[in-house]
KETORGU-80924 format. One record per residue (C-alpha): residue in one letter; y, z negated, x. Coordinates in steps of 0.25 Angstrom, whole numbers, plus 5000, padded with zeros to 4 digits. Layout:
<sites>
AYZX/...
</sites>
This chain:
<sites>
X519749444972/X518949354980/X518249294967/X517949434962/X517049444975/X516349324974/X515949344960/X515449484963/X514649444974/X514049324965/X513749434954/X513149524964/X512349424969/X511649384957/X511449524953/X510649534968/X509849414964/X509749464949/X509149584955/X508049504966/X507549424954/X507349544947/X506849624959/X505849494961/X505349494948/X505149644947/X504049634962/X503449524953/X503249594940/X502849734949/X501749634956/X501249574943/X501149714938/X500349764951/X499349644951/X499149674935/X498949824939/X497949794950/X497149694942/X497049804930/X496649914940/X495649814947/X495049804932/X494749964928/X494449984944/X495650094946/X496050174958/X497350114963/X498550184960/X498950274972/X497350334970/X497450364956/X498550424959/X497750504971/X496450524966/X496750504949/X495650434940/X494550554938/X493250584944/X493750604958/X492850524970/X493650474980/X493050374993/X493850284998/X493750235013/X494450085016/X494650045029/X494149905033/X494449895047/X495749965051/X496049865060/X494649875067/X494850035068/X496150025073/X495649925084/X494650035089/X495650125092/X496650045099/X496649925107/X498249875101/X497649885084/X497349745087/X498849695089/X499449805079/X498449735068/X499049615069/X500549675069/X500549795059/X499249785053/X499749885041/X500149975052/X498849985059/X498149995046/X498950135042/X498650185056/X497050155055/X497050205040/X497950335043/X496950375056/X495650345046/X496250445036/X496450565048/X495050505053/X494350525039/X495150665035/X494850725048/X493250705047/X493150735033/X493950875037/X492850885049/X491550865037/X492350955029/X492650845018/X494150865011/X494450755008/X495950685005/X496150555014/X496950455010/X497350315013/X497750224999/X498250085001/X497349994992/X497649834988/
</sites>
């Protein structure tokens, strides 16, 4: 009895590590696929994907707006920016992105522009 449970661990075991190679080598091929897919959209200059997806491939205009200095803005507002920087950068970021977006709808609401503000993470 005892036998039957060492063997049925040993074959559970191998199917686990069976199952993180393959895991391993599936990250690897998505990667490789992801890097060929950037390269090839780099070369014919295409939107990225969530965008297309947003704004499709016609004759639209869209402006886009980046953000150079987040970390600068959110230091004007508040003394503590500084030291929440250095701890959760990405956090801070979202905050100062998410107040530009009220920011920029609100004034283009007040000059009577409708407009459809967005944020869209870019490599």
């Amino acid at each position: 009895m005892q036998i039957t449970g060492y063997v049925a661990l040993a074959a559970g075991l191998g199917v686990a590590v069976l199952a993180g190679v393959r895991m391993l080598r599936l990250h690897h091929t998505a990667r490789e696929l992801e890097a060929r897919a950037r390269d090839t959209a780099e070369r014919v200059r295409v939107l990225p994907p969530d965008l297309v997806e947003f704004l499709g491939d016609g004759d639209r205009r869209v402006i886009a707006v980046e953000l150079l200095n987040p970390f600068e803005l959110a230091g004007k507002r508040t003394w503590f920016a500084g030291p929440l920087a250095a701890m959760t950068p990405g956090l801070l970021r979202r905050v100062v992105y998410d107040q530009a977006v009220t920011q920029i709808r609100d004034k283009t609401s007040e000059m009577g522009i409708r407009a459809d503000v967005r944020v869209h993470r870019a490599e």
